[in-house]
N, C-alpha and C positions, 0 to 999 in steps of 0.2 A: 336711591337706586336699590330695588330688590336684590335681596344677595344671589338669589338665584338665577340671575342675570349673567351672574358671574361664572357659573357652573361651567364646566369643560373649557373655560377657558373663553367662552361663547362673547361678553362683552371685549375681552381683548383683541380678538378675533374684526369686529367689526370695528373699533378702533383702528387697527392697523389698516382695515379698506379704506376708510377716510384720509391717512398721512400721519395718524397721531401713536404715542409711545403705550399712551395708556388711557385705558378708558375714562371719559366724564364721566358723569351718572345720567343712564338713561332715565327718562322721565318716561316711565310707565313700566308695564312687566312683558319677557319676553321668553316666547317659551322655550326651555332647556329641552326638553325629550319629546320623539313620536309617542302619540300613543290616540285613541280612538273615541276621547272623549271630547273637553273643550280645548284643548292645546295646554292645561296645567294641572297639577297636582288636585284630588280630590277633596275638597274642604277647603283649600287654595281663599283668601280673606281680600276681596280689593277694593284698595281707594276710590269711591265713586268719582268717573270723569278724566280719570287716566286710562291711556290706552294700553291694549292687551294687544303683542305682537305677536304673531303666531304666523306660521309656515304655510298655513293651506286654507285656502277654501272651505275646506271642508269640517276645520276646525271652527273658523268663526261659523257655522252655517249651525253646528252643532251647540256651541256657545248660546248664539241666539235663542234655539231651542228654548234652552231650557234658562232664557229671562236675560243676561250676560249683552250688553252692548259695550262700546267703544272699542270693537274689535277693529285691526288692519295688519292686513296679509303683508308680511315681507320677506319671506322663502327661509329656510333653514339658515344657521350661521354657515353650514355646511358645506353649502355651495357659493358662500362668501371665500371659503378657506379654498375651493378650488381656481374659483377664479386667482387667490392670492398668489396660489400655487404654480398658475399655469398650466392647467389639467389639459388644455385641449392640444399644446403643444410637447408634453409630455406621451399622450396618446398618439401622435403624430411620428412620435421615436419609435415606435412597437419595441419597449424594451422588454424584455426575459422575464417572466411570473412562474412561481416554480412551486407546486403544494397548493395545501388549503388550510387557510387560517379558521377555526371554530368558535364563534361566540356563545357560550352555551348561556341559557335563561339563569339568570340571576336575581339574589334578594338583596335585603339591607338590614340592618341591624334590627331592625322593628318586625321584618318577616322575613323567615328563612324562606327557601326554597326545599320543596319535598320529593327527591328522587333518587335514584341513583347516580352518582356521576361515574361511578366503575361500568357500568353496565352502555351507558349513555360513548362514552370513549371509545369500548369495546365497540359498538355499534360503526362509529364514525371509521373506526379505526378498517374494519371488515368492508365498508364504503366507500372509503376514500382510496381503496389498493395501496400499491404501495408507492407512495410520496412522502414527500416531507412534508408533517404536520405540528400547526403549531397553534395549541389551545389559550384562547386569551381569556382570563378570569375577572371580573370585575374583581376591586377591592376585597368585597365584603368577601370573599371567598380568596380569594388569593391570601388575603388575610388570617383564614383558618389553616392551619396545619392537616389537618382532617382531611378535607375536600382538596388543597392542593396536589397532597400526595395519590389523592386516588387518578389524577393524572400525571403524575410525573412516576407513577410505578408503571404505565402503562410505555414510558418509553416518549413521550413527545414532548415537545419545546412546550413548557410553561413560560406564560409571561403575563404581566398587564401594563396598561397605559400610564396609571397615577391613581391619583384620586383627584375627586371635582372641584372638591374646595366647602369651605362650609364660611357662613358670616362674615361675608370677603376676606379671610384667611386662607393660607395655604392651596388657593387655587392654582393649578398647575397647568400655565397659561401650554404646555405646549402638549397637551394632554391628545387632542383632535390633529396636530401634529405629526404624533406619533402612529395613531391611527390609519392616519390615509400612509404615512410609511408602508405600514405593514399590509394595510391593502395593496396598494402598489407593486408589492414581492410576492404577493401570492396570485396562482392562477384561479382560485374558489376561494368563496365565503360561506360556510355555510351554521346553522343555528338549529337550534329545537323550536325558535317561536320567531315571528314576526321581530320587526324589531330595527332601530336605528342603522345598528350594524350593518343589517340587509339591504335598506334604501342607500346607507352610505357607501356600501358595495357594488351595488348595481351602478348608482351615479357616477360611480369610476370608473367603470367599463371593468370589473371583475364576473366572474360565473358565478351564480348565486342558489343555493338551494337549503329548504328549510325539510329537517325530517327529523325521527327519534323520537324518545320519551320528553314529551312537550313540557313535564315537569308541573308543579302546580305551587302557587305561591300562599304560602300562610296567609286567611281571613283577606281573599282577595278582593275589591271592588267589582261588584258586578257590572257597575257603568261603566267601568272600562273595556268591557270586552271579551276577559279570556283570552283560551284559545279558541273558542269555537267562532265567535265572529271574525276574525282576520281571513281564519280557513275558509267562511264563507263568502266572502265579498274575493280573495283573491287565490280560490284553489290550485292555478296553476303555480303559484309559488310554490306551492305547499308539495315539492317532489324532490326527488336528489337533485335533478337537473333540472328547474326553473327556464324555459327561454328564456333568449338573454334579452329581446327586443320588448318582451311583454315585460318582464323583472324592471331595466330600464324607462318604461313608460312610466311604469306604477311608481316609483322611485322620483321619478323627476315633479311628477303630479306630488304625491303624497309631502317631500321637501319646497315645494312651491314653487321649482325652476322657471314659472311665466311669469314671477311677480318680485323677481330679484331685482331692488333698484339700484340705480346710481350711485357714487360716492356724496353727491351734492342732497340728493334724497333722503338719506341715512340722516343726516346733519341734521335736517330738517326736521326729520318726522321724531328724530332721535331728541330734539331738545338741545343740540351742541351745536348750536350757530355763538354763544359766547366763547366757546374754546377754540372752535377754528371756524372762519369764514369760507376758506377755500380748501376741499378737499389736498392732500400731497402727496407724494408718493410715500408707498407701504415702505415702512422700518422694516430693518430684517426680519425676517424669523427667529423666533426663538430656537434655541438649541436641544436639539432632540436627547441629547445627555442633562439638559437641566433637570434639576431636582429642588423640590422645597423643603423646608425644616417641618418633619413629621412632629406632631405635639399630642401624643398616646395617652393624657393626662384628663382629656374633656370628654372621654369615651361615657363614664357612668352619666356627667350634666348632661350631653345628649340623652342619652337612650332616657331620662329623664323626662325632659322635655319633648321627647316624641311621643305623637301622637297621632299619625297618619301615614299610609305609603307614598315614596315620592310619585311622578307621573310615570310614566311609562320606564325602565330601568334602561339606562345605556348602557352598551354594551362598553369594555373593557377590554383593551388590546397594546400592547406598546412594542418598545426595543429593549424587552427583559428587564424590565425593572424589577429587582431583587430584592426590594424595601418593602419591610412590610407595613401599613396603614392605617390609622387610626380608626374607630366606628365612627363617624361622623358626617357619612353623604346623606341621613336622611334630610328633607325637608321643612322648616318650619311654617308656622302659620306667615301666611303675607304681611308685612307689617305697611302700613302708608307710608307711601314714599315724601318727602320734602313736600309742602304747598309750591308749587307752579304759578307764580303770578301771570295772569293773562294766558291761562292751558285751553285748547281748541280743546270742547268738551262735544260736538258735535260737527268736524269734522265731516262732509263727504267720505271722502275715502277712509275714513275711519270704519266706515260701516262694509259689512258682507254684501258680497253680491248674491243675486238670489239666480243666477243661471248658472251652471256645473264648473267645474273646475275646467280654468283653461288648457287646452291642450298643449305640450309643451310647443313652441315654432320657435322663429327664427332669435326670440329675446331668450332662449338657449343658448344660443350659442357663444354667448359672452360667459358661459357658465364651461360648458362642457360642450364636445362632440356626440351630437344624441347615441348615436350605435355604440361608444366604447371600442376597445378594440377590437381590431378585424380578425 
């Protein structure tokens, strides 16, 4: 099982949809973050003949591109965590959302991010009027003294979720937990870029808007995109106020909500028909106050062995977690997973379809309520 599997919490996550406490080891790679290239990290290493799980269409379509087969779409962990959740009956409550929570673009220990965040605050801050705001820092920045303080002088709730976890250590299974919390309490999401945050915003029925100094990320990957191709394939996002009906479309498309399966599917396609035969009902949730044993000691062997930026950067948000994090969410190269005796290496459905991404219908709604709040 690739460690980054493990990321946000992401293999536990689907674990739990099936009935089980803790995750088996997926047999194959599954991708951790949006972002606009093949569904994984740049230089990313894979074991010919294992499957690449990826959230969209448009991921494997891209994959393919550029040589990359045994791709199969199976929607973000994302909207695993809503169904766990009960999103569509929670939406049904029309409960109180109050402020705007800020993901602003973030790096990692291998590339900084180069802008202001004094100026960038100010901005939001003159935008948002006056509500309660509360800016979520990924690690690598919450992490700094520096950057923390240039928004906690401005006056707003600093927080973050966790951290991801690095070589199945210290993954902090209730990371995407805390997350959809703190969406949930707020009436807006808004960012300087494109970004996890935003699709996992919208998919919840929050208001969603991207603007500000877009920021620019140290020695970026040009196949990824930037800013400039997000802005161009999805300009209406790109305003204070994003519609909420187009923000939600693009959302549910972009996390794969038509091609979220089954518990029984997962098992399947997952490799864990030796752990459990029949799907059972999801273990509780983790507890939004867990915390893991931070280890500040591996900081220099990473940034050592780094050597790449991870995929697209997830955004970072929690219930104030006041710990501060080790450098250690980069990525490593893919290492191969265990031999797979008897692994479907040519799979049907393993493969992309070559007609557009489906639109989301009625296999939504076991996910979410398409409109989000009224």
């Amino acid at each position: 099982m690739h460690h980054a599997n493990h990321f946000y919490g992401h293999a536990h996550i689907m674990a739990r949809y099936v009935g089980l406490e803790e995750p088996p080891r997926i047999w194959g790679y599954l991708q951790h973050g949006w972002n606009m290239h093949d569904g994984f990290a740049v230089g990313t290493v894979f074991a010919e003949g294992y499957p690449k799980f990826v959230w969209s269409q448009a991921c494997s379509r891209r994959g393919w591109a550029v040589g990359l087969r045994d791709y199969m779409v199976v929607g973000s962990p994302w909207l695993y965590l809503l169904e766990l959740e009960r999103q569509r009956e929670w939406l049904a409550s029309a409960p109180p959302r109050v402020g705007t929570i800020v993901y602003p673009f973030h790096g990692w220990e291998g590339q900084q991010v180069v802008g202001s965040h004094a100026a960038y605050v100010e901005q939001v801050r003159a935008t948002e009027g006056d509500v309660p705001i509360t800016v979520c820092l990924h690690w690598n920045e919450f992490d700094n003294p520096k950057v923390r303080r240039e928004y906690e002088d401005a006056g707003v709730r600093v927080i973050t979720h966790g951290q991801r976890g690095y070589l199945w250590q210290d993954t902090d299974v209730a990371f995407l937990y805390r997350q959809l919390h703190e969406i949930r309490s707020h009436r807006r999401v808004v960012s300087n870029r494109m970004s996890s945050a935003i699709l996992y915003a919208a998919s919840a029925g929050a208001d969603v808007g991207i603007y500000g100094d877009p920021m620019e990320l140290e020695a970026d990957h040009a196949v990824l995109g930037g800013v400039g191709k997000p802005r161009r394939m999805w300009p209406r996002l790109h305003q204070v106020e994003a519609p909420r009906d187009h923000a939600t479309d693009v959302a549910l498309t972009e996390l794969g909500a038509a091609t979220v399966l089954l518990p029984e599917e997962i098992i399947d396609v997952f490799g864990w028909g030796p752990e459990i035969a029949v799907p059972g009902p999801p273990p509780a949730a983790p507890s939004l106050d867990a915390r893991v044993s931070w280890r500040r000691g591996s900081r220099a062997r990473h940034r050592l062995d780094s050597h790449r930026a991870p995929v697209e950067a997830e955004p970072t948000s929690g219930l104030g977690l006041g710990t501060t994090f080790p450098d250690d969410s980069h990525e490593e190269p893919a290492s191969a997973p265990a031999p797979r005796h008897g692994a479907d290496e040519g799979a049907p459905d393993a493969f992309p379809s070559s007609s557009p991404d489906p639109a989301p219908d009625e296999t939504v709604a076991r996910v979410l309520d398409h409109g989000g709040a009224p």
